[in-house]
Each structure stands twice: as structure tokens, then as C-alpha cells.
VOLOMAR-269542 format. One line per 2 residues: number of its first residue (from 1); for each residue x, y, z of N, C-alpha, C. Coordinates in steps of 0.2 Angstrom, whole numbers. Example, Ala and Ser with C-alpha at 12.3 -4.5 7.8 and 13.67 -1.06 7.14 Angstrom:
BEGIN
1> 66,-28,39,62,-22,39,66,-16,39; 64,-11,35,68,-5,36,64,0,39;
This chain:
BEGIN
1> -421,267,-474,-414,266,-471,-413,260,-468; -420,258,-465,-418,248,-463,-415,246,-467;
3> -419,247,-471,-419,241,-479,-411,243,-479; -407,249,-483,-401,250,-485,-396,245,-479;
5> -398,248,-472,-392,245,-467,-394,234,-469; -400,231,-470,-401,227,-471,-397,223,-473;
7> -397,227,-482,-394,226,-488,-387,224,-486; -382,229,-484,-376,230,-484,-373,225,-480;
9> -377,223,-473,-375,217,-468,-375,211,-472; -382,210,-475,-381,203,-478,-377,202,-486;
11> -375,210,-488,-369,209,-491,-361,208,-491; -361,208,-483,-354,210,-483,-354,202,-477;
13> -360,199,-475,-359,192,-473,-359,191,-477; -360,188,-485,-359,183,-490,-353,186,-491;
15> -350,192,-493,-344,191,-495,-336,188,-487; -339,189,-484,-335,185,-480,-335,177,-480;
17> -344,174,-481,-343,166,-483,-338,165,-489; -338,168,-491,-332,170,-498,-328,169,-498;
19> -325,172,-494,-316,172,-491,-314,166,-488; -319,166,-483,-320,160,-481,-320,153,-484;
21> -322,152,-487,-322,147,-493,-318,146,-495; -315,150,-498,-307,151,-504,-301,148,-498;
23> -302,151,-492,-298,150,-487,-296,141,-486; -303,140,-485,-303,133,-485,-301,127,-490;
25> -301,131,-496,-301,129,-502,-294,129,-503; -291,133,-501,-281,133,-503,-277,128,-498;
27> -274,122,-502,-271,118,-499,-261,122,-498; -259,121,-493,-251,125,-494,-246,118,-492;
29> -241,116,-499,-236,110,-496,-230,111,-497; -224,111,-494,-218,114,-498,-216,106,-503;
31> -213,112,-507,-209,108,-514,-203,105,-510; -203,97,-510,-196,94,-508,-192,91,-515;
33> -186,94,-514,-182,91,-522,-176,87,-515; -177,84,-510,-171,81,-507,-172,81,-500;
35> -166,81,-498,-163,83,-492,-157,88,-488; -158,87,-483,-152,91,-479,-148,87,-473;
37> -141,88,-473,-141,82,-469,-135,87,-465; -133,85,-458,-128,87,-455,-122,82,-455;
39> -117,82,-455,-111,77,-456,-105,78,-450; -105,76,-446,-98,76,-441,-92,77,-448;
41> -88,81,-445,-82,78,-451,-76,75,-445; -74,72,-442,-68,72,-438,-62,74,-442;
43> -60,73,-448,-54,76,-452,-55,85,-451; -61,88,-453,-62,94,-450,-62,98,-446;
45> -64,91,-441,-67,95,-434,-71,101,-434; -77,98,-438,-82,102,-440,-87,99,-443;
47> -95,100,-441,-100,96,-444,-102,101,-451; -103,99,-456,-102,102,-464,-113,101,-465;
49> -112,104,-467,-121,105,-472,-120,102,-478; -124,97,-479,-125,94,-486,-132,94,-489;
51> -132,96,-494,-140,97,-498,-139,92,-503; -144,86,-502,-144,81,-507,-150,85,-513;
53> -152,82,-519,-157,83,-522,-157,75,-524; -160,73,-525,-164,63,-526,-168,65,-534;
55> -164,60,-537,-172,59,-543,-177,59,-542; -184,60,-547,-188,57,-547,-192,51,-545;
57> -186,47,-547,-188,40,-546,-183,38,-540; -183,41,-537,-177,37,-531,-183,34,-524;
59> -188,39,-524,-193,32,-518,-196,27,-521; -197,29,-530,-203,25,-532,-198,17,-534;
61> -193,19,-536,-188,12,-538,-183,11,-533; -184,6,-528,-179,2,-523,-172,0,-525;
63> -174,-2,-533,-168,-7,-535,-164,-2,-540; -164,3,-541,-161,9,-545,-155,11,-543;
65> -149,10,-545,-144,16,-543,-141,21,-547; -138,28,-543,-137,33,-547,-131,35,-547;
67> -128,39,-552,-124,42,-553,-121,47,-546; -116,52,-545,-118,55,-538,-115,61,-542;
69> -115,67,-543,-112,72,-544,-111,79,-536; -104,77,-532,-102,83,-529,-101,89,-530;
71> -105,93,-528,-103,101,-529,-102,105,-525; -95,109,-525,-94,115,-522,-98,119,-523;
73> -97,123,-516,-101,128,-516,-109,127,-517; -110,121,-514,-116,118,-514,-123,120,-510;
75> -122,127,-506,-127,130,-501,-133,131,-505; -137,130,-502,-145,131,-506,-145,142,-507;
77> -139,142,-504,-140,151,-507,-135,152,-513; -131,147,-513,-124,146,-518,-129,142,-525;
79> -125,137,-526,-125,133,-533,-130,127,-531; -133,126,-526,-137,120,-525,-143,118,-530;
81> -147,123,-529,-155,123,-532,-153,123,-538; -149,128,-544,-150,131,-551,-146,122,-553;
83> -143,122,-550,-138,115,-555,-141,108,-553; -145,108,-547,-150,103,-549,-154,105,-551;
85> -157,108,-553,-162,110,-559,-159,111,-565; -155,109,-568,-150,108,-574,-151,100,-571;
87> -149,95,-569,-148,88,-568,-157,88,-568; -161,89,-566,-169,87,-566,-170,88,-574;
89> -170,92,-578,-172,97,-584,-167,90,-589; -161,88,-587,-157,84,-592,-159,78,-592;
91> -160,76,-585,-162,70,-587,-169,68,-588; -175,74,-591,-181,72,-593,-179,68,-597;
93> -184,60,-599,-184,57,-606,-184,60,-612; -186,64,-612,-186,68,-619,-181,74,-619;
95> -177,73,-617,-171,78,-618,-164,72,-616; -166,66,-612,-159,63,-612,-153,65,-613;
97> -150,70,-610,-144,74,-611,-139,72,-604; -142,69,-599,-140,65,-591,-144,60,-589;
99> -141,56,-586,-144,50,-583,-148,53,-575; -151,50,-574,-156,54,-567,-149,53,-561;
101> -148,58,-557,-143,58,-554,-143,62,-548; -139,60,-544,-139,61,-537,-136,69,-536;
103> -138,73,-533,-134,79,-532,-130,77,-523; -125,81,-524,-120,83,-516,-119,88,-518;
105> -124,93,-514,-121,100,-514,-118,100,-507; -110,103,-506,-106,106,-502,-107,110,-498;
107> -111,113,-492,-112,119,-490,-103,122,-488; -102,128,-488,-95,131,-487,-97,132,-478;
109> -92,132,-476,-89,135,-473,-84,142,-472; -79,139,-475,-76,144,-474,-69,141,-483;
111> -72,143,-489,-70,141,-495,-64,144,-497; -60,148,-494,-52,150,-496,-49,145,-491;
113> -52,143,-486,-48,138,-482,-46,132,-486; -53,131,-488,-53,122,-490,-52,123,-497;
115> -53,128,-501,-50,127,-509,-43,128,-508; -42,129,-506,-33,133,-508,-26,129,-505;
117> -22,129,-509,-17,125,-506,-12,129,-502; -6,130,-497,-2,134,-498,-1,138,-502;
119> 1,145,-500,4,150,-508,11,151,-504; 16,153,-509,22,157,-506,20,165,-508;
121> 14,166,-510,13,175,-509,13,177,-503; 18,181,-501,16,185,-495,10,189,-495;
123> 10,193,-501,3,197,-498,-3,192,-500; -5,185,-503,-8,182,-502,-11,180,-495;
125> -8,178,-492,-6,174,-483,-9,181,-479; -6,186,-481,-7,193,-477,-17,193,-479;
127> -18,194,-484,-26,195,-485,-30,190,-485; -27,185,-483,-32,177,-483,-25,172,-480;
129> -28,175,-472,-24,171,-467,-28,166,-466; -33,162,-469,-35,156,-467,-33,150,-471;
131> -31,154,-479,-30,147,-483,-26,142,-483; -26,137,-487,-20,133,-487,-21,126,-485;
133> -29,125,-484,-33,119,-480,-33,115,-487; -34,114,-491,-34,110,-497,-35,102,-495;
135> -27,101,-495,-28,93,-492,-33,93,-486; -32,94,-482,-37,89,-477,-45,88,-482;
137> -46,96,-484,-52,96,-486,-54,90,-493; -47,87,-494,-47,83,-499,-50,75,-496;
139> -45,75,-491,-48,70,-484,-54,69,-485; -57,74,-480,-61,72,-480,-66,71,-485;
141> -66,73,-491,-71,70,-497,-68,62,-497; -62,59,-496,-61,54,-498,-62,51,-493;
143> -60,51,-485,-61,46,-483,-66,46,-478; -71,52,-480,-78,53,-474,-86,53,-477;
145> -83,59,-483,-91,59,-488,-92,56,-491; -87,53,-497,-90,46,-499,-90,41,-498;
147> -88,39,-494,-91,35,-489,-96,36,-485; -99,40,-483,-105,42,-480,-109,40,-487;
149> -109,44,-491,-113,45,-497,-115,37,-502; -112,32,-499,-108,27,-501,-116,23,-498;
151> -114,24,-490,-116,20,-486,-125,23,-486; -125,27,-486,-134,30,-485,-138,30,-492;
153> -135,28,-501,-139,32,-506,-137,28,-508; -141,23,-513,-140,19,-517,-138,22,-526;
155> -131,20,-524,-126,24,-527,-124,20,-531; -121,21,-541,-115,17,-543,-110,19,-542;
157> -104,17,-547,-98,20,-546,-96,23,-549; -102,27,-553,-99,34,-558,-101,41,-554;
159> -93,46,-553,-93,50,-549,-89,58,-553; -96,62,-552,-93,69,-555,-92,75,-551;
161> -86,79,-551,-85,84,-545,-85,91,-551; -90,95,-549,-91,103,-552,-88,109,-546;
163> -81,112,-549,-80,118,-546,-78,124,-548; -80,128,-548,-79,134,-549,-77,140,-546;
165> -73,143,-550,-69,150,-547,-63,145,-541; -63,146,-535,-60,141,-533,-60,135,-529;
167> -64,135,-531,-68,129,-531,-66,126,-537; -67,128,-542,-63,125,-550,-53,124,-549;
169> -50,127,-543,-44,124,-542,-42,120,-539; -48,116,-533,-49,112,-530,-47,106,-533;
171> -55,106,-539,-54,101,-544,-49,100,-547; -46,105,-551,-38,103,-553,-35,101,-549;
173> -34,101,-541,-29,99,-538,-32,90,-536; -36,91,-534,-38,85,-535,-38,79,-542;
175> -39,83,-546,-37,78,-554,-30,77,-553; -26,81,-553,-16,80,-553,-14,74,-547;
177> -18,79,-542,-16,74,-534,-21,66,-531; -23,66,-533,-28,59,-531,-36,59,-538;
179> -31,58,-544,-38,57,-551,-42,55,-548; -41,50,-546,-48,42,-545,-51,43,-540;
181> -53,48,-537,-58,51,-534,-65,51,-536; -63,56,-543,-68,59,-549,-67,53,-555;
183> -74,52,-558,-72,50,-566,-75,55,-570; -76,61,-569,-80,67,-572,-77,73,-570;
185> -72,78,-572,-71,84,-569,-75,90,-573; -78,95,-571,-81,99,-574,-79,105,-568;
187> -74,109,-573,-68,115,-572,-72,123,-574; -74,125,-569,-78,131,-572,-74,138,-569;
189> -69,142,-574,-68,151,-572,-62,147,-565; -56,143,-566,-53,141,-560,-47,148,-560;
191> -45,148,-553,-42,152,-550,-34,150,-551; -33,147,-557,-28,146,-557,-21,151,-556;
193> -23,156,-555,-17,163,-555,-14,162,-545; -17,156,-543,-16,156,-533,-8,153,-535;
195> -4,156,-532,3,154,-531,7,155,-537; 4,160,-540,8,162,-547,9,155,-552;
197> 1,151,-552,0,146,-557,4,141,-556; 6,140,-549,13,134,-546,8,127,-549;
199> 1,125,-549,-4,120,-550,-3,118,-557; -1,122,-561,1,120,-570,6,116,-571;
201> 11,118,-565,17,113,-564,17,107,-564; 13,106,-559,10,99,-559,9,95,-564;
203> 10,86,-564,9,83,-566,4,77,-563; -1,75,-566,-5,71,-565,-3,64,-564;
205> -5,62,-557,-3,55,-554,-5,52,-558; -4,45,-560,-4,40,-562,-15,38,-560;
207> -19,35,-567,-26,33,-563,-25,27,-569; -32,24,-567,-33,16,-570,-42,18,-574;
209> -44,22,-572,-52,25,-574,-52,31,-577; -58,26,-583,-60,32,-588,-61,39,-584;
211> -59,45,-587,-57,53,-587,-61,56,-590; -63,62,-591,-68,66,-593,-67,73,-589;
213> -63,77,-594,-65,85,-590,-65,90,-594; -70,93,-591,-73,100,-595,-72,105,-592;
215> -68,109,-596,-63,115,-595,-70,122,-597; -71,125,-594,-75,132,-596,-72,140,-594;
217> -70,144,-596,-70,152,-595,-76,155,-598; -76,159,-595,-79,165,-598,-76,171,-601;
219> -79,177,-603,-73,185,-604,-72,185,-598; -66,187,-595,-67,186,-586,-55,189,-586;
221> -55,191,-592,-51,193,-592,-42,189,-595; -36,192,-596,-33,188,-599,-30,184,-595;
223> -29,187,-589,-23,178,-584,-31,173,-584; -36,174,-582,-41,169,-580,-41,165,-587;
225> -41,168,-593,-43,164,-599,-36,162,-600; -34,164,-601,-26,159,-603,-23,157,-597;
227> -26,156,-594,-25,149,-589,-27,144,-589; -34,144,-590,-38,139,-591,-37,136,-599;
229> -37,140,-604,-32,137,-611,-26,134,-608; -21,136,-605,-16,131,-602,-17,125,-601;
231> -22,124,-595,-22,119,-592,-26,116,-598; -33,117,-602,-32,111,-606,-28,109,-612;
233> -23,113,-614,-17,111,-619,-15,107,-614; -14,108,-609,-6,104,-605,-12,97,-604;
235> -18,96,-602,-21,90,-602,-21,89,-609; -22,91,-615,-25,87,-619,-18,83,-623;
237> -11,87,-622,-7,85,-623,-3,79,-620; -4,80,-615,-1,72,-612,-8,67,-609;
239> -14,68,-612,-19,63,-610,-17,55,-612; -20,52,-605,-21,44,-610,-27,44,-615;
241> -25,37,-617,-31,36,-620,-38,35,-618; -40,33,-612,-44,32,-609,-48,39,-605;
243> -44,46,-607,-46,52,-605,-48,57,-613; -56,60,-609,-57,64,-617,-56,72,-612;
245> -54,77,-615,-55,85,-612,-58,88,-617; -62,92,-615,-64,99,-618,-62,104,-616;
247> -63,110,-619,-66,117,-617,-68,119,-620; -72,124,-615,-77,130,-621,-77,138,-616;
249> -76,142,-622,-76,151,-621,-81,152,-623; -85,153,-616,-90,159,-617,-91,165,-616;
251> -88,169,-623,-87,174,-622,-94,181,-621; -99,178,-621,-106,183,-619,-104,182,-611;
253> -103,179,-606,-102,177,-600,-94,180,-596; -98,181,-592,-91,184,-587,-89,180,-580;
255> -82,181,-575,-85,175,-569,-88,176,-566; -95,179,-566,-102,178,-563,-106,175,-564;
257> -107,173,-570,-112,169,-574,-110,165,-579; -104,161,-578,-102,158,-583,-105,150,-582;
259> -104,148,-573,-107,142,-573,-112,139,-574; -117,141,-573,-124,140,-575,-124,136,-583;
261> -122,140,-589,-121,140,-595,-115,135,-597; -111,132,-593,-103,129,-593,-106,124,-591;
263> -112,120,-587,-113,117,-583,-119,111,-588; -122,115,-592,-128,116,-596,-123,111,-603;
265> -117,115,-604,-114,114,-611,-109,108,-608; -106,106,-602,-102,100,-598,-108,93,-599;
267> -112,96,-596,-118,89,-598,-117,85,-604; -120,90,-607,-120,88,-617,-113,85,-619;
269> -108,86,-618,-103,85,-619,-101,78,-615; -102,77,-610,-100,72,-604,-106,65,-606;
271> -111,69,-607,-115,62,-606,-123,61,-609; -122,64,-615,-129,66,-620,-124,58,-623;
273> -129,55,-627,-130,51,-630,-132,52,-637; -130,49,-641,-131,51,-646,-140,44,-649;
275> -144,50,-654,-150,46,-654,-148,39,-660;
């Protein structure tokens, strides 16, 4: 009976050197693809969350600058993570389908305020008493974040804004109302049915810089997709020359999951190179 009790102690001390061991042996670090920054906005009166993601090569090369792509809906629980890993995954050398590029993801606050412009819908105003913020929210990209983004990130002058749902009618408001913001629009499932489509109305100010916008739907219904066919007839048909437009129906996809795949297909189109 010694003997057994013997056994069992000095087997059950080895199996805890064991553990022990292995315990030692496990290194724990988190994966960093960027930063997070907080932003005073004075045009909002509001400090805003920004989630950068940085190339690879953004410590290792001092003298390098990048592209910068802005995204709505940019919270690390929204579109931040999956669409820079689309920008990480395109610009491997062996797929050269994007240049290594800077992410701006937008954290929302409150996203019916800042996408939307006025509606004259009454029952719109009635179930979304906050909207109608548009421009200032326009402000301040213009005259606080990029210029933040300007001053802290070694940055060029090629600039692309991705919006969705409504966040995709931001965009279009943005291209009609101040183009030269963006040289890249990437338009995914836009809301364009806010004001009973008053935004199609519009005509596009006057810009001096090459244009590029990529128009996407999904199945997502008949005003959503013949909305988005409008707006790119109405763009392709009065484009300058210095502007190219797409679209693409993704009909396997609905507005839930059209971006990811629009975003994937916007790249290739925008900025693959040909071998």
C-alpha cells in the first residue's frame, strides 16, 4: 500500500512539472494591424473613434507613402477588421490587385444623423428625428480628418471613400456636392430611396481629378437595385473624360452581405494592374 500511495504522489508530481512546463513555454502577444485614435471634432462637437490599419511596411520604410482609403462604418464591430483584411490579402505581391494602403475606419456615432441629408418625408423626421446632419458630417471629413490624417501618416494624394447602405448615400452626396474630396468612390446597396430619390436629381459640381466609381447592389429588392442602375446610367452618361464607372449585381447576395464581395470586385476594377 506504500509502494501504491508512493507511486501515485510521484506521478502526479511529474504530471504537474508538466503543466508546468508547457505554462512556461506559452508566449501570449496581441496581433496589432494599426491603431486607434480619439479625435476632438469641433465641427461636431464630438470626439469621433478612428481605427487606422498601417501596412506592412509602414515602420519598416520611413520614406514610403500610401494611399489612404476612408470608411464608413468603420468600428472594429462594423466594417473595420474584414475590409482591411481585403486591403492586407490585395496588396500581397503576389496578387497585386491594391497598392499597400492606409485604412480610415469611421467609428459611428450616431449614422442616420451624419449620412442623411434633410428629407421632406414626414414620417421619415417622425421615425429618425436625428437625421439631416450630412453636411457638417461632410465638414468635418474636409476640413478636420483629412487634415488630421494629412498631418500624422505619411500619406499621397490618392484618396478613396467606401459607403454602404447609407453610408453609400453619403458617398453619392459627397461626389454631386464636393467631388474632389475623393478620387475613388466605392458605392455599395446606397439608400438611395431617402427623400423619395431627391439625390438622382442632382447634378455633379464641376472637379479637375481623375474619377473612379464603383457602383454595387445586391438582390436587396426592386427600388434598391433600380436605384443604383440609375445612378450609374445617370453617371455614365454625363461622365467626363477623365471619369471611368462601374457596376456590378450581385445577385447570390442580399443587403447584408453584399459589401465584403463589392469591395473585393471594386479593388480589381479600381486598381489591379494589368501583368
Amino acid at each position: 500500500m506504500k509502494i501504491k500511495s508512493l507511486l501515485i504522489i510521484i506521478l502526479t508530481l511529474n504530471s504537474l512539472a508538466q503543466i508546468n512546463a508547457q505554462d512556461k513555454a506559452i508566449s501570449k502577444e496581441p496581433i496589432t494591424i494599426g491603431e486607434t485614435i480619439t479625435l476632438h471634432s469641433k465641427v461636431l462637437d464630438e470626439d469621433r473613434t478612428l481605427n487606422i490599419y498601417l501596412p506592412q511596411s509602414y515602420a519598416a520604410d520611413s520614406t514610403k507613402t500610401y494611399p489612404v482609403i476612408y470608411l464608413l462604418d468603420g468600428s472594429t464591430d462594423e466594417d473595420f477588421i474584414h475590409i482591411s483584411g481585403i486591403v492586407q490579402f490585395g496588396s500581397f505581391s503576389w496578387i497585386n490587385m491594391i497598392p499597400e494602403t492606409i485604412v480610415v475606419g469611421i467609428s459611428n456615432v450616431d449614422r442616420k444623423r451624419d449620412f442623411t441629408y434633410p428629407t421632406t418625408i414626414e414620417r421619415d423626421k417622425k421615425d429618425f428625428p436625428t437625421t439631416g446632419e450630412s453636411e457638417k458630417f461632410i465638414r468635418f471629413i474636409e476640413t478636420e480628418l483629412q487634415p488630421f490624417i494629412n498631418s500624422e501618416y505619411r500619406v499621397n494624394n490618392i484618396k478613396t471613400i467606401i459607403g454602404q447602405s447609407l453610408g453609400g448615400l453619403l458617398a453619392i452626396e459627397i461626389l454631386f456636392k464636393n467631388p474632389d474630396l475623393f478620387d475613388n468612390y466605392i458605392i455599395v446597396s446606397p439608400s438611395l430611396w431617402w427623400d423619395n430619390q431627391s439625390l438622382l436629381k442632382l447634378e455633379t459640381e464641376d472637379y479637375n481629378n481623375e474619377k473612379s466609381v464603383y457602383i454595387a447592389v445586391g438582390k436587396e429588392g426592386n427600388i434598391m437595385e433600380q436605384d443604383a442602375k440609375a445612378l450609374y446610367d445617370k453617371l455614365e452618361s454625363t461622365k467626363k473624360d477623365n471619369t471611368k464607372v462601374y457596376f456590378q449585381f450581385l445577385e447570390q447576395q442580399d443587403h447584408g452581405d453584399t459589401l465584403h464581395l463589392a469591395v473585393y470586385g471594386a479593388f480589381e476594377a479600381l486598381f489591379k494592374k494589368e501583368d
